[in-house]
Rosetta silent file (secondary structure, phi, psi, omega in degrees, C-alpha in Angstrom):
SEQUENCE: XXXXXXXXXXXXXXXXXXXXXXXXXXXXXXXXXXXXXXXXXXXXXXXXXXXXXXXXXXXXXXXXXXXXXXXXXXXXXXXXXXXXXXXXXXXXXXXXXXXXXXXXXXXXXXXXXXXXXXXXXXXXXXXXXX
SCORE:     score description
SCORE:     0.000 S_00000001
   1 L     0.000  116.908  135.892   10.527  -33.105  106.525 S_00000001
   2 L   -22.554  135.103 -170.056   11.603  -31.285  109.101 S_00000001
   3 L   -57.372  175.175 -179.447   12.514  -32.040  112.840 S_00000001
   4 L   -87.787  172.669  137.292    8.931  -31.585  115.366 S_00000001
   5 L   -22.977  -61.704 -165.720    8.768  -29.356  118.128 S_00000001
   6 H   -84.222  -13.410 -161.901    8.957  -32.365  120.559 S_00000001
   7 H   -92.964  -21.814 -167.555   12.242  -33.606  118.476 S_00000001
   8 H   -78.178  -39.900  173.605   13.899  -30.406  118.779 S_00000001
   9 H   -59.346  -40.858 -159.840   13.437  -30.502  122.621 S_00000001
  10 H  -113.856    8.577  155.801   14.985  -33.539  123.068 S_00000001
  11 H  -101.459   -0.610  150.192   17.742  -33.232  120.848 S_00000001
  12 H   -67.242  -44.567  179.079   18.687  -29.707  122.700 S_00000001
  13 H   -53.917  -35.309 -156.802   18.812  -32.309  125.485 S_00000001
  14 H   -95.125  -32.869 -163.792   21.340  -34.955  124.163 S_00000001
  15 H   -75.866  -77.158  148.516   23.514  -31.586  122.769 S_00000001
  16 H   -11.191  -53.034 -165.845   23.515  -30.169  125.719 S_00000001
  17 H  -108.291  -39.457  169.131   24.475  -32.937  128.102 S_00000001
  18 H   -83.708  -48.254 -168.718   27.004  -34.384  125.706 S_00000001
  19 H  -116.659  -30.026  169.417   28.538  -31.784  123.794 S_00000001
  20 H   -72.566  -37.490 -142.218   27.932  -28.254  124.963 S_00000001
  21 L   -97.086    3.519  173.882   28.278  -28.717  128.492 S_00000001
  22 L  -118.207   19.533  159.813   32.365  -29.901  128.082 S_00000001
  23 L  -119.746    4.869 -174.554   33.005  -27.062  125.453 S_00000001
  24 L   -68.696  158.450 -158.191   31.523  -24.138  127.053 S_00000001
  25 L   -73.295  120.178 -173.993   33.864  -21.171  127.643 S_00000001
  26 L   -25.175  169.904 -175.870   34.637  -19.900  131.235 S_00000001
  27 H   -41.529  -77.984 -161.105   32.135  -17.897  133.048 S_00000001
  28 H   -69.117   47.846   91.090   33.988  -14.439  132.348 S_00000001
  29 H   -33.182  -74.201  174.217   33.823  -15.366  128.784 S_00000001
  30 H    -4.603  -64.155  178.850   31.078  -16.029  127.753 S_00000001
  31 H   -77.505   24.164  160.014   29.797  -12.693  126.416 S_00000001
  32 H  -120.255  -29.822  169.597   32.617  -13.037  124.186 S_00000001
  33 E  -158.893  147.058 -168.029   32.442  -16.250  122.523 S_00000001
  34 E  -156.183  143.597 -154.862   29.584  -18.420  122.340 S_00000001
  35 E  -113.014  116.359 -177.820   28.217  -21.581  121.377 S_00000001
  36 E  -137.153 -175.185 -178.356   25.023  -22.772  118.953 S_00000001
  37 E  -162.343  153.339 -153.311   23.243  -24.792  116.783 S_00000001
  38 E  -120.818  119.057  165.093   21.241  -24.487  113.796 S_00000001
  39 E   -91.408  120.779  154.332   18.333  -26.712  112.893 S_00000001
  40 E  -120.408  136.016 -164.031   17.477  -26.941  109.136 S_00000001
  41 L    31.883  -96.701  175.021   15.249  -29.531  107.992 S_00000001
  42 L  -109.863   30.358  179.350   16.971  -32.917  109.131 S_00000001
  43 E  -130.250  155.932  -84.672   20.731  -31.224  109.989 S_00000001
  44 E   172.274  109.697  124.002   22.115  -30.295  112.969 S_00000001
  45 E  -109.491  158.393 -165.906   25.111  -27.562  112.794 S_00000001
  46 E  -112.738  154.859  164.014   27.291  -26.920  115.662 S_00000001
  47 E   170.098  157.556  172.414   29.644  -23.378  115.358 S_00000001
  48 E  -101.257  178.941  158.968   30.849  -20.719  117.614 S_00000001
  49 E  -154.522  141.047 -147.186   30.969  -17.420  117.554 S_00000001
  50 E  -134.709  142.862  157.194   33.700  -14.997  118.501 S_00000001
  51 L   -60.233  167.898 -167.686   35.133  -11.941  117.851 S_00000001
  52 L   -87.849  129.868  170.492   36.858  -10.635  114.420 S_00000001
  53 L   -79.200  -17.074  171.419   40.544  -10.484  115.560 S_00000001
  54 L   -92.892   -5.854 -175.698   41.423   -7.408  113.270 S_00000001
  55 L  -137.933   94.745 -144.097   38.006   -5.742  113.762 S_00000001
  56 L   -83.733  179.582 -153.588   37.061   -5.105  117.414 S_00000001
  57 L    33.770   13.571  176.764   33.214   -4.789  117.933 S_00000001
  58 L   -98.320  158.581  141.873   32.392   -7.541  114.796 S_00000001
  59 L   -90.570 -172.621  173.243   31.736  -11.337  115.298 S_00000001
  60 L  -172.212  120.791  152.635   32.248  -14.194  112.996 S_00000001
  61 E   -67.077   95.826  173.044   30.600  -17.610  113.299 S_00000001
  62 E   -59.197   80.138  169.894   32.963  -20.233  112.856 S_00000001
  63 E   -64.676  170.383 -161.078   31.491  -23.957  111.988 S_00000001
  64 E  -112.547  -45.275 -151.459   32.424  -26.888  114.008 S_00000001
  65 E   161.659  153.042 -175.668   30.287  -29.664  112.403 S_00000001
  66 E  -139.953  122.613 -157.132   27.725  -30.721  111.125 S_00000001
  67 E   -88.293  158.289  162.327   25.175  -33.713  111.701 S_00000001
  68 E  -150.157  141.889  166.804   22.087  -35.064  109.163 S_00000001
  69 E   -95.044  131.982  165.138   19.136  -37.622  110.090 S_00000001
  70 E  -134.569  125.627 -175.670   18.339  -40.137  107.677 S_00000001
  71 L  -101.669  -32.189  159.553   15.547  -41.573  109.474 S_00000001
  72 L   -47.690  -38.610 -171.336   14.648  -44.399  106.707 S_00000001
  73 L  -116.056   22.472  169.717   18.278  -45.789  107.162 S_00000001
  74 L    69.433    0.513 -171.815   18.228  -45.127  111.038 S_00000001
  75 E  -154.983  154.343 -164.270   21.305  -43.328  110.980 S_00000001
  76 E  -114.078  156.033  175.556   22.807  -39.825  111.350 S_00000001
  77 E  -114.663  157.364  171.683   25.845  -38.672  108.906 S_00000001
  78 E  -117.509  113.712  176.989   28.393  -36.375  110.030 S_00000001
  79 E   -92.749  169.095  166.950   30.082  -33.644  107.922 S_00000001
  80 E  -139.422  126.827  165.390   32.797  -31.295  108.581 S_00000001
  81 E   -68.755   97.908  176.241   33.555  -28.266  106.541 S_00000001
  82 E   -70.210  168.721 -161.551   37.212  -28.439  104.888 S_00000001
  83 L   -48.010  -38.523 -173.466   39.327  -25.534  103.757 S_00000001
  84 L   -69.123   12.585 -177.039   37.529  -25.151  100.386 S_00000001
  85 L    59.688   55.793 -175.848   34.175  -23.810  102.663 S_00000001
  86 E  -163.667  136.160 -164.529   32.319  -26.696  101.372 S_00000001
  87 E   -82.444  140.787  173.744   30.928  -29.399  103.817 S_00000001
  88 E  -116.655  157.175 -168.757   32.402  -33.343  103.485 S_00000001
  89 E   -87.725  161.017  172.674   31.276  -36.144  104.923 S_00000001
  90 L   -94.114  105.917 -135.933   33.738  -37.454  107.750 S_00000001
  91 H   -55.641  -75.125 -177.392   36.027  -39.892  106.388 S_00000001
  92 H   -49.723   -0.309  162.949   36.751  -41.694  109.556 S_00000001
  93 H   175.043   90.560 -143.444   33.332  -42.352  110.684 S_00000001
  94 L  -109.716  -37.891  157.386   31.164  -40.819  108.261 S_00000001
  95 E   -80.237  161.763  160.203   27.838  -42.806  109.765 S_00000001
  96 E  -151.529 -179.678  174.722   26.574  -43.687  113.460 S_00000001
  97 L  -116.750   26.249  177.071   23.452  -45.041  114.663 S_00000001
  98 L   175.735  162.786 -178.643   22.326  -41.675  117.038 S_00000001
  99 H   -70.899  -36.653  178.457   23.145  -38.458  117.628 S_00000001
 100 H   -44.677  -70.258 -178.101   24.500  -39.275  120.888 S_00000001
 101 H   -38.017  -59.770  160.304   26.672  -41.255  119.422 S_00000001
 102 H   -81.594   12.086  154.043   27.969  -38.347  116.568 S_00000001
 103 H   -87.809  -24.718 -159.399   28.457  -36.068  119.139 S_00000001
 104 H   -99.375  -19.318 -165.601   30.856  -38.558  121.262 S_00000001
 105 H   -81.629  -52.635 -174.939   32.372  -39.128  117.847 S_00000001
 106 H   -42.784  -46.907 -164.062   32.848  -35.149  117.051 S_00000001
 107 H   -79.049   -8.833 -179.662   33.850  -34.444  120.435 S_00000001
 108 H   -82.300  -41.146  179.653   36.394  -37.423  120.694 S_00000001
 109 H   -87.696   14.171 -169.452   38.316  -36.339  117.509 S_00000001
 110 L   -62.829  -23.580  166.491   38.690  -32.955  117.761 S_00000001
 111 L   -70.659   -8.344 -179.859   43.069  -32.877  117.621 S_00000001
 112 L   -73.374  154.004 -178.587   42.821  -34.671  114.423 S_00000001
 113 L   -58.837   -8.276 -145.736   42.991  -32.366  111.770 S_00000001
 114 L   -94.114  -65.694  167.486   39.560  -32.947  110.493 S_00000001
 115 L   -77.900    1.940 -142.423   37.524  -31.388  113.074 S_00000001
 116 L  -120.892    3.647  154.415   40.333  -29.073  114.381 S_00000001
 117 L   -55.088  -55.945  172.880   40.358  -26.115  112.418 S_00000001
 118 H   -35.736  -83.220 -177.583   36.992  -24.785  113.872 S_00000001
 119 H   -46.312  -40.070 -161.685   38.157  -25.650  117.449 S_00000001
 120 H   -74.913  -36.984 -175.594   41.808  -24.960  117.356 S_00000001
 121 H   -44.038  -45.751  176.055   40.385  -21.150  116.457 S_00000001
 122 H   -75.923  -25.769  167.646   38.160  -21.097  119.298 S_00000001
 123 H   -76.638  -26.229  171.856   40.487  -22.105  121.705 S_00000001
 124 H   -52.691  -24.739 -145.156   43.100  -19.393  120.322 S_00000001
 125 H  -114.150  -11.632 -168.739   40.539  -16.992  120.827 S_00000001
 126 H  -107.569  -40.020  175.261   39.821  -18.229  124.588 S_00000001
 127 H   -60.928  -53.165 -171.936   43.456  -17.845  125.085 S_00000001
 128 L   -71.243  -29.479  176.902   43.904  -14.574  123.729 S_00000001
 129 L   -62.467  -61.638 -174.430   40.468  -13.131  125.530 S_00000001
 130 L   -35.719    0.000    0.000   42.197  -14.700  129.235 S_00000001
């Protein structure tokens, strides 16, 4: 089953206010790298998207993470996509009890290696735009 309408609104809210609004890019960015999220059924994914660094006028969407609702157990899981392109659950706190909560987790670990591929990329790319 799929998230509602009404579920989607208010977890754009909680995204937003937790996690978007301390990674967005400067102003005079923006229109250069940019930040979303993709609802499919009960997951969540977070990724940016940036220019190609060898191919000027291309993007490439980068993921960051990725959340799932299991609403029978009350709890969201968090994955991250490792080297092999294939998503894993996240060792160090692979459960939570809210989204809030696996957002504060995502957004707390990001120098660990785990989450920090995604991220380190985006900030290179924030550097290199400046």
């Amino acid at each position: 089953m799929s998230f509602t309408h009404n579920e989607i609104a208010e977890h754009l809210k909680v995204i937003e206010d937790i996690f978007w609004s301390r990674r967005r890019p400067p102003l005079h960015l923006r229109d250069k790298v940019r930040e979303g999220q993709r609802f499919t059924d009960r997951t969540i994914e977070f990724f940016i998207v940036r220019p190609v660094f060898n191919r000027p006028g291309e993007h490439t969407e980068e993921s960051i993470a990725k959340v799932q609702q299991m609403p029978r157990l009350r709890l969201w899981r968090i994955f991250w996509k490792r080297a092999d392109g294939h998503w894993h659950r996240y060792q160090p706190c692979p459960e939570v009890p809210s989204l809030a909560e696996a957002l504060r987790v995502i957004d707390e670990d990001t120098p660990a290696a785990s989450l920090a591929d995604a991220l380190a990329a985006q900030q290179a790319e924030l550097r290199r735009l400046r």
